[in-house]
C-alpha positions as CSV (number, residue, x, y, z in Angstrom):
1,X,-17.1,15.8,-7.0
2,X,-14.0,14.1,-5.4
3,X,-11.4,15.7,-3.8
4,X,-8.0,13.4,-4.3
5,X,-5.0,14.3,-2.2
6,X,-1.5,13.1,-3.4
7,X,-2.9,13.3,-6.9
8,X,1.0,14.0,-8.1
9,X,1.3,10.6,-6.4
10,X,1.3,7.6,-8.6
11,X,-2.2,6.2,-6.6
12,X,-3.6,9.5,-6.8
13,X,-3.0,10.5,-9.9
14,X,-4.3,7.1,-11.5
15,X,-7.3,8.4,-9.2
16,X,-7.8,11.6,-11.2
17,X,-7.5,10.0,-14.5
18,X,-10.3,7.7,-13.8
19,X,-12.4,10.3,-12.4
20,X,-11.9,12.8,-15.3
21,X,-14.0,16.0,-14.6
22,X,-15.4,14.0,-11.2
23,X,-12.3,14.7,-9.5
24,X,-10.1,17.8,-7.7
25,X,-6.9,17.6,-7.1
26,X,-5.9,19.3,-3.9
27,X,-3.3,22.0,-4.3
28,X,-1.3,22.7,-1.4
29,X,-0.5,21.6,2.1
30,X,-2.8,18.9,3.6
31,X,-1.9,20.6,7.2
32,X,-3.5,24.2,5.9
33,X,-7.1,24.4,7.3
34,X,-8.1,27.0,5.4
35,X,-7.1,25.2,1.9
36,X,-8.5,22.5,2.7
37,X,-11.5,23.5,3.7
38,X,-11.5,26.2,0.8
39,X,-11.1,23.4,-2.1
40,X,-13.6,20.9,0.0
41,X,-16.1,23.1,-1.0
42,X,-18.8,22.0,-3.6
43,X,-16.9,18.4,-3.0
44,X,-18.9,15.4,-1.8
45,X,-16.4,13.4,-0.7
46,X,-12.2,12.8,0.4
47,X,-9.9,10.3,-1.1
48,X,-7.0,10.9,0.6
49,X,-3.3,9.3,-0.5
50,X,-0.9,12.2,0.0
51,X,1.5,10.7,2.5
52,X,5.1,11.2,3.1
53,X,6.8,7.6,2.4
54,X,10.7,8.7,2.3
55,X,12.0,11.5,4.7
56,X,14.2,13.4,2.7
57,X,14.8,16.5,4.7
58,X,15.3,14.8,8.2
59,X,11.9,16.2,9.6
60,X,10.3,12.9,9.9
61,X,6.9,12.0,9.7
62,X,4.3,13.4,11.9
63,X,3.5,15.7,8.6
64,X,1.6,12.3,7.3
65,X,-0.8,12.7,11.0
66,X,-0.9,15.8,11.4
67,X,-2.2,16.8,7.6
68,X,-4.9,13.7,8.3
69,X,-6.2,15.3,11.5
70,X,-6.8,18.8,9.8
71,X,-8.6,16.8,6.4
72,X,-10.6,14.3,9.0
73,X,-11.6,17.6,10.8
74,X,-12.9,19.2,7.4
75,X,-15.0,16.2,6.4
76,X,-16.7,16.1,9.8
77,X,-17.1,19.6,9.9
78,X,-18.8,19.5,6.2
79,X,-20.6,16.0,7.1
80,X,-18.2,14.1,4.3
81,X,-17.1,11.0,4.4
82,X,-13.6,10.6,4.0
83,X,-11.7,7.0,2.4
84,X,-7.9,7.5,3.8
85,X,-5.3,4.9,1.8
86,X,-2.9,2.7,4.1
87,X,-0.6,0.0,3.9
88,X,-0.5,-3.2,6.0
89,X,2.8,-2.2,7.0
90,X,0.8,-0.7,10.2
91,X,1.0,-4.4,11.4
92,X,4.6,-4.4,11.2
93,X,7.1,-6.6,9.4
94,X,6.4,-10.0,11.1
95,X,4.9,-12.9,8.9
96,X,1.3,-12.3,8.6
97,X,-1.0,-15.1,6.5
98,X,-4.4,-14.1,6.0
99,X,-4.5,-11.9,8.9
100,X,-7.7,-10.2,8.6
101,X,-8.6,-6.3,10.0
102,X,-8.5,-6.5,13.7
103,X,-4.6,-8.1,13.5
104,X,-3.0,-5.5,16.1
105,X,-1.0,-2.2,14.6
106,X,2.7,-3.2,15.6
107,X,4.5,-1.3,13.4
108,X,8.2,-0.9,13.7
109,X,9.4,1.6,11.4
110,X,8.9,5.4,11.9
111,X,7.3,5.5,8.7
112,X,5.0,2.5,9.7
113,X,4.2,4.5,13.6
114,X,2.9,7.4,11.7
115,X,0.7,5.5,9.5
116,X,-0.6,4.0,12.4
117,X,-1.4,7.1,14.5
118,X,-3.6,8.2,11.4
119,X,-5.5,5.5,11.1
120,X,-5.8,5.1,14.6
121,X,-7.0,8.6,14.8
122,X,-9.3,8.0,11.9
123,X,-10.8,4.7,13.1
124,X,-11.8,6.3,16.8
125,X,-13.6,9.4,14.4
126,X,-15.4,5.9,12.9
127,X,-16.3,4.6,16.1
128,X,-18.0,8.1,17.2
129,X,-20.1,8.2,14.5
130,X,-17.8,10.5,11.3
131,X,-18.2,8.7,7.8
132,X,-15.1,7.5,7.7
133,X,-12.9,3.9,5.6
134,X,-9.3,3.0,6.0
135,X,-8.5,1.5,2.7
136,X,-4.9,-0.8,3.5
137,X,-3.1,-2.9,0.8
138,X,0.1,-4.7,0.8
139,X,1.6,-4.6,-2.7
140,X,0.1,-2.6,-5.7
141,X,1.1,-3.5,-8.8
142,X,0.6,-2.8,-12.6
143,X,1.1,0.6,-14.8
144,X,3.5,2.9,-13.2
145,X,4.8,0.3,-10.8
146,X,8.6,0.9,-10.8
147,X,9.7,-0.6,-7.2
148,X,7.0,-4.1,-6.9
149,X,7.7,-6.0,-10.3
150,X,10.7,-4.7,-11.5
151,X,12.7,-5.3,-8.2
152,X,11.2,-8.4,-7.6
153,X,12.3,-9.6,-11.1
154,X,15.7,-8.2,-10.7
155,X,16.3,-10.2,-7.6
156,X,14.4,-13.7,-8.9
157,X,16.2,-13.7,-11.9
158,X,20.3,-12.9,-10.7
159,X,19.9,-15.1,-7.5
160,X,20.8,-18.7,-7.7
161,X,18.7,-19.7,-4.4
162,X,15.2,-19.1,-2.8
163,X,14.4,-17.5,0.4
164,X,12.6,-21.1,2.5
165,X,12.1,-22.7,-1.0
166,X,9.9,-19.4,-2.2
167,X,7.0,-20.3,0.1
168,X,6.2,-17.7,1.1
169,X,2.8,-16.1,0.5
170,X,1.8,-12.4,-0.8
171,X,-1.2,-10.4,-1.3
172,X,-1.1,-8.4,-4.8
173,X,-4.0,-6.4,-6.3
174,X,-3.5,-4.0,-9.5
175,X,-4.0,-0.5,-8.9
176,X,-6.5,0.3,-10.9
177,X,-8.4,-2.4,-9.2
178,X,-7.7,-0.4,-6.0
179,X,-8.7,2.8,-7.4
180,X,-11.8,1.4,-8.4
181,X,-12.4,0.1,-5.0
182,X,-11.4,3.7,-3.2
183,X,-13.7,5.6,-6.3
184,X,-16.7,3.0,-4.7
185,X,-16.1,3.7,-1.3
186,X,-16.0,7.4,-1.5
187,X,-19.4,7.2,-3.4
188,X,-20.5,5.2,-1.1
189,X,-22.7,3.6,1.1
190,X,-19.4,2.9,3.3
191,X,-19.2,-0.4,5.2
192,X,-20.0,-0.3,8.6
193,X,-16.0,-1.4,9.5
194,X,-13.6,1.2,9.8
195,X,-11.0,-0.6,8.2
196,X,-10.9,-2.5,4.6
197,X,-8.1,-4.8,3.3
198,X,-8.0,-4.3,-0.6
199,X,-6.4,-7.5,-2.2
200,X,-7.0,-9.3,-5.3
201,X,-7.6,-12.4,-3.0
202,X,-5.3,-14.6,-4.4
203,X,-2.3,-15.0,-2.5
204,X,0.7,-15.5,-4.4
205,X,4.0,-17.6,-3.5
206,X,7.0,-15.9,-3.9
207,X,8.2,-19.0,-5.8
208,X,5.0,-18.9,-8.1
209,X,5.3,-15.0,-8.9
210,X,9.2,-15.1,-9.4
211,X,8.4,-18.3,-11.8
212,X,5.8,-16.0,-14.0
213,X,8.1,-13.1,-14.0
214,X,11.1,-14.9,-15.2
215,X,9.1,-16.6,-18.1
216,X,7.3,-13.2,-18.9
217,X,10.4,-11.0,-18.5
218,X,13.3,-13.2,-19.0
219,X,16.0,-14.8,-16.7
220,X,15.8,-18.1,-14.9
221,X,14.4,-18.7,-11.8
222,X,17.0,-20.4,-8.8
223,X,16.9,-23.4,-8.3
224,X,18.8,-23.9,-4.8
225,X,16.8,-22.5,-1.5
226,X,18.6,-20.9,1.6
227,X,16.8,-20.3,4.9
228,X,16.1,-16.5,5.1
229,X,17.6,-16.7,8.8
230,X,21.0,-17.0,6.6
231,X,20.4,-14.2,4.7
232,X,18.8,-12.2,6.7
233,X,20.9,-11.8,9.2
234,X,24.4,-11.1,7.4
235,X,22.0,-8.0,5.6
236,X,21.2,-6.5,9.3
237,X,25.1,-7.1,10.4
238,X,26.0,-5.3,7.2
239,X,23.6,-2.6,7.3
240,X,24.3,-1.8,10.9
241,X,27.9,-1.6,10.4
242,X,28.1,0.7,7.3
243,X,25.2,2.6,9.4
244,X,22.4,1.9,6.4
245,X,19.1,2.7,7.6
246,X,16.7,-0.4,5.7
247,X,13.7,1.7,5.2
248,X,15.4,4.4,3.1
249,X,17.9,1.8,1.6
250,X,17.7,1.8,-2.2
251,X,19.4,-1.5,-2.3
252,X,17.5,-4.6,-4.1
253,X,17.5,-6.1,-1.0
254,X,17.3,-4.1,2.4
255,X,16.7,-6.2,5.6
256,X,13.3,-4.5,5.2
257,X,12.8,-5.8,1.7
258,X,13.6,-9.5,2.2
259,X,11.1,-9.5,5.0
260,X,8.3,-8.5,3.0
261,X,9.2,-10.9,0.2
262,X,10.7,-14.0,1.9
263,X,8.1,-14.1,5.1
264,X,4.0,-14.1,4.3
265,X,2.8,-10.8,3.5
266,X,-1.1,-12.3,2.8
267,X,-3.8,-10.4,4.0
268,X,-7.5,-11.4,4.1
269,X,-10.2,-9.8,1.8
270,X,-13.2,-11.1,3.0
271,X,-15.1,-7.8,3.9
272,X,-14.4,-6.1,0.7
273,X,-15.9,-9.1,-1.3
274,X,-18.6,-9.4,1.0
275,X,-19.4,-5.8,1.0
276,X,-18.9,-5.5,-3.3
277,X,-18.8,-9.2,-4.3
278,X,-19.7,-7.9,-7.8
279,X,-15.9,-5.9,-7.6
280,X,-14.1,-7.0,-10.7
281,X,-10.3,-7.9,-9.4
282,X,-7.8,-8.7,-12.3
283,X,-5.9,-12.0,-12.5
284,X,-2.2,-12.2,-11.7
285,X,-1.8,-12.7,-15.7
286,X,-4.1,-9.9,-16.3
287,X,-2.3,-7.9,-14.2
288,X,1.8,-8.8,-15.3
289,X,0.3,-7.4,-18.7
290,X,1.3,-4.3,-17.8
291,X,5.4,-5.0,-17.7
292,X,7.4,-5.1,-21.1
293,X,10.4,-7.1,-21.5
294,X,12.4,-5.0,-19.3
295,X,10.5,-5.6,-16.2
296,X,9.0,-2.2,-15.8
């Protein structure tokens, strides 16, 4: 038995589909010791995914470490290992191409700090000896994606110019392909790393994916390219003015947003396909199967 955290989440609950009767969904408040450790019982391992992503009521987000601590603290205590989901926006919103596991945290948005501090937190627990995985990915994509595909396809296909011709690269992998992958870890053996980048371990080009999508979804790709600098910066000005914060912008296109599009977001895989080289990871094709005609 697995107990999923964030299993109203779109990760998590694509968790406890797959897992049928394998899985319990934690009910409750990740920071309550007592539930936790109450529904841990009879479990045999943690998958954890509820994280606060958008900070709604203003309280910000040490909720997303503080929770961790208390369910890190009830797998130790019950000798459990526990297989935490993050995000490679630990490493901040720089260009990162292949960067591989010990690329330093630098992350620059509060959101991005407190995902940090837990997996800091839960990578020193690693190194003293608790069964412990950090599971990070970049973009997840496929059924019940409403934010990757759809917005990425919305932009491509009413822009007349690339961002630096569309070069730049991403890392993609579907999620049930990552739910496989946290399912397998949680079952274990766990690697002997602390940290695990979970890509499909093909790195896309913007220019590629946006190409696909258009002929998939309809709309026609640009065909002029701009520098991002000359984008970029006029978004920032703008933002800043009308006081817009870019991490909790619903624009198409925050500041935020054409970093991670426009500038490599690729991320090597090479410990998860050494550790499970016999993972099945579906094809970009495969995977845009999911979308219909409107992109979603």
């Amino acid at each position: 038995m697995i107990l999923v955290t964030g299993a109203r989440g779109w990760i998590g609950g694509r968790l406890i589909e797959t897992l049928g009767e394998g899985a319990r969904a934690f009910e409750g408040d990740t920071r309550d010791d007592d539930a936790v450790r109450a529904q841990l019982a009879g479990c045999d391992a943690i998958v954890h995914t509820a994280f606060k992503n958008i900070d709604h009521d203003g309280s910000g987000f040490q909720a997303n470490v503080d929770g961790s601590a208390v369910l890190a603290g009830a797998a130790a205590a019950a000798d459990l290992p526990l297989v935490s989901l993050s995000t490679c926006g630990v490493y901040g919103h720089a260009p990162h191409r292949l960067a591989d596991e010990s690329t330093p945290l630098d992350p620059d948005t509060p959101l991005s700090r407190s995902r940090a501090r837990v997996d800091a937190a839960l990578v020193a627990r690693h190194a003293a000896g608790q069964p412990v995985l950090v599971v990070r990915h970049r973009f997840v994509i496929g059924p019940g994606d409403d934010a990757v595909i759809p917005r990425l396809h919305r932009v491509v296909a009413r822009s007349p110019f690339w961002l630096d011709g569309g070069r730049a690269q991403l890392s993609l992998i579907h999620v049930d392909d990552l739910v496989a992958i946290l399912i397998r870890a949680a079952r274990g053996p766990l690697p002997d790393h602390a940290v695990m980048h979970a890509t499909d371990g093909r790195p896309h080009t913007l220019r590629r994916l946006g190409e696909q999508l258009c002929a998939r979804l309809g709309g026609s790709p640009p065909r002029l390219s701009l520098p991002l600098s000359a984008v970029l910066g006029p978004v920032r000005l703008w933002e800043r003015l009308a006081g817009i914060d870019p991490e909790t912008s619903t624009a198409t296109m925050s500041s935020i947003r054409l970093r991670l599009v426009a500038q490599d977001q690729s991320f090597d895989n090479a410990r998860q396909r050494a550790f499970w080289p016999d993972q099945p990871l579906r094809t970009l094709d495969e995977a845009l199967d999911a979308y219909g005609s409107d992109g979603a």
